[in-house]
C-alpha positions as CSV (number, residue, x, y, z in Angstrom):
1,X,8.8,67.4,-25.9
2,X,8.2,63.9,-27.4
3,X,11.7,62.9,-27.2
4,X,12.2,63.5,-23.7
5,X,8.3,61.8,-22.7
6,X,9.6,58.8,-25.0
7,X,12.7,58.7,-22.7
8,X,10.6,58.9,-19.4
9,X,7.9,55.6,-20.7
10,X,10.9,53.4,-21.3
11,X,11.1,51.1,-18.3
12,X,13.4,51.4,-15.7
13,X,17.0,49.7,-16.2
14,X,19.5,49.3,-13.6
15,X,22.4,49.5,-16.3
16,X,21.3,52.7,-17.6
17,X,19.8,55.0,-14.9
18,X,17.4,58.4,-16.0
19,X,18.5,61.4,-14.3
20,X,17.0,64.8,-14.3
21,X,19.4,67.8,-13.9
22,X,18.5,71.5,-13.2
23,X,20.3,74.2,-11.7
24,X,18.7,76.5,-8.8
25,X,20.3,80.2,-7.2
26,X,19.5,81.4,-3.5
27,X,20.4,84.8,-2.8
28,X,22.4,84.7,0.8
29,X,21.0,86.9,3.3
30,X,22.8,87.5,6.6
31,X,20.8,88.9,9.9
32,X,21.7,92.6,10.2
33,X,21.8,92.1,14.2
34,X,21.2,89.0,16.1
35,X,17.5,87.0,15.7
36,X,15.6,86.8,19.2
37,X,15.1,83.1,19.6
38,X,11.8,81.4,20.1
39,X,10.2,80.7,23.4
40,X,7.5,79.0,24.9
41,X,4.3,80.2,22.4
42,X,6.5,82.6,21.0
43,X,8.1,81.9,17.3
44,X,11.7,83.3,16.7
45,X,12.2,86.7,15.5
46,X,13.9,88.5,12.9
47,X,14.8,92.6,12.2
48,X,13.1,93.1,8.7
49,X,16.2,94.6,7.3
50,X,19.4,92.3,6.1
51,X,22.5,91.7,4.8
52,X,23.2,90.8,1.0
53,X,25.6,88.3,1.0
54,X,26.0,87.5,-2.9
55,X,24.0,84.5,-3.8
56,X,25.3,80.9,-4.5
57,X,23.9,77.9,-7.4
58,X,23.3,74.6,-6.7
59,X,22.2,71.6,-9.5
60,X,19.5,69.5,-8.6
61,X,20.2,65.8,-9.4
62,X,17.3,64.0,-9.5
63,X,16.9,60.1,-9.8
64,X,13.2,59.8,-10.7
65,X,13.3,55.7,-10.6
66,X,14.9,55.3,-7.3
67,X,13.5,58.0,-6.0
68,X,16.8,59.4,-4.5
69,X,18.5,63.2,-5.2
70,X,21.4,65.0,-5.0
71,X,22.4,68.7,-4.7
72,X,26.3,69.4,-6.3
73,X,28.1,72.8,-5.4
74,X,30.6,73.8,-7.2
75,X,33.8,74.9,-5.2
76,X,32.8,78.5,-5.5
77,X,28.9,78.0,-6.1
78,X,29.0,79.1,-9.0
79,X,27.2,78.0,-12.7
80,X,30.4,78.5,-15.3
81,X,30.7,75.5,-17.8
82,X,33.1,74.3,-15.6
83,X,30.9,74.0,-13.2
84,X,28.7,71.7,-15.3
85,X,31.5,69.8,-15.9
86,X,32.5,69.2,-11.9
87,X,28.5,67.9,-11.9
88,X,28.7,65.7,-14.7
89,X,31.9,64.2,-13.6
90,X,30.3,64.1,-9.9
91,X,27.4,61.9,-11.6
92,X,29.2,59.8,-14.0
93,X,32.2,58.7,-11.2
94,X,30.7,59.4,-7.3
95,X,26.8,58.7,-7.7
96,X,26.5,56.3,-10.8
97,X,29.6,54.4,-11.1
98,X,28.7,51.3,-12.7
99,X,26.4,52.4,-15.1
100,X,27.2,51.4,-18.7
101,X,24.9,54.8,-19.7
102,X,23.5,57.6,-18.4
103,X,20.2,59.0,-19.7
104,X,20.6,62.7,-18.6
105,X,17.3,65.0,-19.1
106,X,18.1,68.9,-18.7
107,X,17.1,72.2,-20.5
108,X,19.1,74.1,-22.8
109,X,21.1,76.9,-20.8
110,X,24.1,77.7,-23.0
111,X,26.4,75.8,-20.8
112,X,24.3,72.5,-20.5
113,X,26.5,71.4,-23.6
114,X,29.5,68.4,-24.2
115,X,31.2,71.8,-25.1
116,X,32.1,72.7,-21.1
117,X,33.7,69.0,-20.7
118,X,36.5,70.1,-23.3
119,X,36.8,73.4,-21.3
120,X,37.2,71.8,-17.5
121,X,39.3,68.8,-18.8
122,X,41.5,67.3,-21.1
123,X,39.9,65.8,-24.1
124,X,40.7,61.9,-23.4
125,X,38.4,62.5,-20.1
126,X,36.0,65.4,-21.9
127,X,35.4,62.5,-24.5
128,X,35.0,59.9,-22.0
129,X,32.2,61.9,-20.0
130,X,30.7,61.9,-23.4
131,X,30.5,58.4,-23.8
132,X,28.7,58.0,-20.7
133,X,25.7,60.1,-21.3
134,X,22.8,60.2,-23.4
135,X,21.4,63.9,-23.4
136,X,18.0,64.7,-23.7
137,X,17.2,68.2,-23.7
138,X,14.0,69.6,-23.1
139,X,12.3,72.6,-25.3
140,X,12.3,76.0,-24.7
141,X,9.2,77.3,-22.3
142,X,8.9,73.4,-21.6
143,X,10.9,72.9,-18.5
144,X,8.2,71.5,-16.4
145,X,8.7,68.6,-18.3
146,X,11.8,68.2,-16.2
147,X,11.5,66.0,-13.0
148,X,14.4,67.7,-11.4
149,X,12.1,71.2,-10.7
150,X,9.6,68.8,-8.8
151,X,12.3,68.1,-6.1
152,X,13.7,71.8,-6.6
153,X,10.4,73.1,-5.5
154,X,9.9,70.8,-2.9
155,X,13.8,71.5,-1.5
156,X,13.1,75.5,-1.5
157,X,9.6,74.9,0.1
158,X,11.0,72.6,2.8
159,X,14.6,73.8,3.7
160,X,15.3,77.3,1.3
161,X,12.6,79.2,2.6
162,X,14.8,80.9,5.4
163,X,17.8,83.4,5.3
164,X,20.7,81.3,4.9
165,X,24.4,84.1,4.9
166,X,26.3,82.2,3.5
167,X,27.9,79.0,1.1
168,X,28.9,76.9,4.0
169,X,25.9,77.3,5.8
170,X,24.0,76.3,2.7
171,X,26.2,73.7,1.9
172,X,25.2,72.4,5.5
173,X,21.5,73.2,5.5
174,X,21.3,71.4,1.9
175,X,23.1,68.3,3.4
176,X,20.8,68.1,6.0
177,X,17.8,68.0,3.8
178,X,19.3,65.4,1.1
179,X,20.6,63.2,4.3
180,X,16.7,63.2,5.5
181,X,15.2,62.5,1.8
182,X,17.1,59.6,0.6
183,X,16.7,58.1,3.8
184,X,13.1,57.0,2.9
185,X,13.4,57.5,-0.9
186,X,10.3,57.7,-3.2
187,X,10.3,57.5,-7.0
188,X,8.1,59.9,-9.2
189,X,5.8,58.3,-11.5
190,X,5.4,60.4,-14.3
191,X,1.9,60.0,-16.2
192,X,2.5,62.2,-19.2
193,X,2.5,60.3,-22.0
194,X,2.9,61.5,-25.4
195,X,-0.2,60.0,-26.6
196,X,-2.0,62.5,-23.8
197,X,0.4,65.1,-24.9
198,X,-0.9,65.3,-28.9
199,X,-4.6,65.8,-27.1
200,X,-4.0,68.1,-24.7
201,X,-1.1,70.5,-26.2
202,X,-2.5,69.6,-29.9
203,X,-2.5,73.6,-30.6
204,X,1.8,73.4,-30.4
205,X,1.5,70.9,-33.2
206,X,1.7,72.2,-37.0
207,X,-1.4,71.7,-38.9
208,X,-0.7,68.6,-41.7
């Protein structure tokens, strides 16, 4: 917990951005027969009873200083080490170029490890993406100390909370969303300091 609140006081640097990664599912759920559309003081309506259409995984990149987010899909929508790989790569080469190093905050699922860059590529690149990153990992039972669930919750509040049926279609409704967040980005200003955190959570610290 301290390491990762010592990464979020350090001041913001252009050269080596702090991102927040999570991953989020949505179960896909396709209309069972066709939704009568709204009307004039009349909301749309849907038959209670649906279609499962698998579910898909998305990872929430979130770039707390800049106030901007992204949402990567694997090809499949799927979470497999390889998966995490495709993301990293997608951060290190499409959204953060030029950065000389990437400070990368996430929990500690079992693929959320340098180990799935040797799996999705050869090692010359697998050590490469390596080099770019700095990985802080939060503790177990402590991800609310990861910025990337604010904007998950704020992305299934504002644009999950529907039936979507399938990957394309969330792919699309996704899009959307990001397109009209970033347009008038806002950074989070986290005030959680460790000096608060050995007051308030003093019963998780051992007794000297």
């Amino acid at each position: 917990m301290e390491d990762v609140l010592e990464v979020y006081s350090r001041p913001p640097t252009p050269a080596i951005p702090l991102v927040c990664l999570d991953e989020f599912a949505k179960q896909l759920l396709s209309e069972s027969r066709p939704a009568i559309p709204a009307a004039p003081g009349r909301p749309a309506r849907h038959d209670y009873e649906y279609v499962r259409e698998g579910s898909v995984t998305g990872f929430m990149i979130a770039m707390p200083h800049v106030g901007e987010r992204d949402v990567f899909i694997g090809r499949d929508g799927r979470r497999t080490a390889t998966d995490f790989a495709a993301c990293l790569d997608h951060i290190a080469h499409r959204l953060l170029p030029g950065a000389d190093k990437i400070l990368l905050v996430m929990d500690n699922l079992n693929t959320h490890t340098t180990a799935s860059l040797y799996e999705a590529f050869p090692a010359e690149k697998a050590r490469a993406l390596c080099e770019r990153f700095e990985i802080h990992h939060t503790p177990k039972h402590g991800s609310w100390l990861n910025m990337a669930e604010i904007e998950i919750g704020l992305l299934a509040r504002q644009c999950l909370n529907r039936r979507i049926g399938s990957v394309d279609e969330f792919r699309s409704q996704v899009g959307a969303y990001l397109r009209w967040k970033n347009a008038d980005p806002k950074p989070i200003r986290w005030q959680f300091d460790n000096s608060q955190a050995r007051v308030k959570l003093r019963s998780l610290y051992p007794s000297v």
